[in-house]
N, C-alpha and C positions, 0 to 999 in steps of 0.2 A: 508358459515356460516353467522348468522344474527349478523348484530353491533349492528343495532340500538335498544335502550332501550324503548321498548312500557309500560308506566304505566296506572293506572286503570284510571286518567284521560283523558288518549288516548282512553280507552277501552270506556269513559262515552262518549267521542265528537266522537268516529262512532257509536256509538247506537244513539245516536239523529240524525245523519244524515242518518241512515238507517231506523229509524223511520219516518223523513221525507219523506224520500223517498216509503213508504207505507202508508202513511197518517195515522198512528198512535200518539197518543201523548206520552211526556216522562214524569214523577213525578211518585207518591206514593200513587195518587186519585184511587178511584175505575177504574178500565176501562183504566189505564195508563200501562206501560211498563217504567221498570227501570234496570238499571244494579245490579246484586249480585253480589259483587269480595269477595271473601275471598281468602287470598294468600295461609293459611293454607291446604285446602281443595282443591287447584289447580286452582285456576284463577277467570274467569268470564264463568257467564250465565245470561241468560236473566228471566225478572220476569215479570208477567204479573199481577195484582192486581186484585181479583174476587172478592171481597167484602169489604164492608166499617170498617169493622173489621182486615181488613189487610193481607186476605189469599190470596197467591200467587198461580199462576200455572207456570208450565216451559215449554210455548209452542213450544217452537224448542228444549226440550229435557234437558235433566241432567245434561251432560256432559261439567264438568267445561274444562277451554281454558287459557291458556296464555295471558296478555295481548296482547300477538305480535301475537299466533294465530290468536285470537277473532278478530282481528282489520284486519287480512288479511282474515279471513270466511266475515266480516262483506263487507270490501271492494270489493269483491270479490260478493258478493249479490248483492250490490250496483249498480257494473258493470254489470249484467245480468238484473237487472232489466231498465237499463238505455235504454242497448241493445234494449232488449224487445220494448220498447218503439217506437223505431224506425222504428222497425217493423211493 
């Protein structure tokens, strides 16, 4: 069973590092990728900004996450693509 208490500022510092680690950037510019948590609505997904009007896409999908998930899918990315690397 999980202890530890993952919140959406956990959830916002592995999205930047997983952004770095694709060389995407993080904010709310056109062309950035930022975090949506709503707790309501069940967690975190990722937002990608298509236009300077503010419209978003959700390119890895819908499906809101946990902070503790999100941050274990995120790290979890993280590690494969590190791998890859190596490769």
């Amino acid at each position: 069973m999980n202890t530890e208490r993952y919140t959406k500022k956990d959830a916002e510092q592995a999205l930047v590092r997983f952004l770095s680690a694709i060389n995407k950037p993080y904010g709310y510019d056109e062309g950035c990728y930022h975090l949506d948590y709503n707790a309501t609505y069940g967690g975190c997904l990722i937002h990608c900004v298509v236009n300077k009007g503010g419209g978003v896409s959700t390119p890895f999908g819908m499906h809101r996450m946990s902070p503790y998930d999100f941050c274990s899918c995120i790290n979890f990315a993280i590690k494969a693509i590190e791998l890859n690397k190596l490769a």
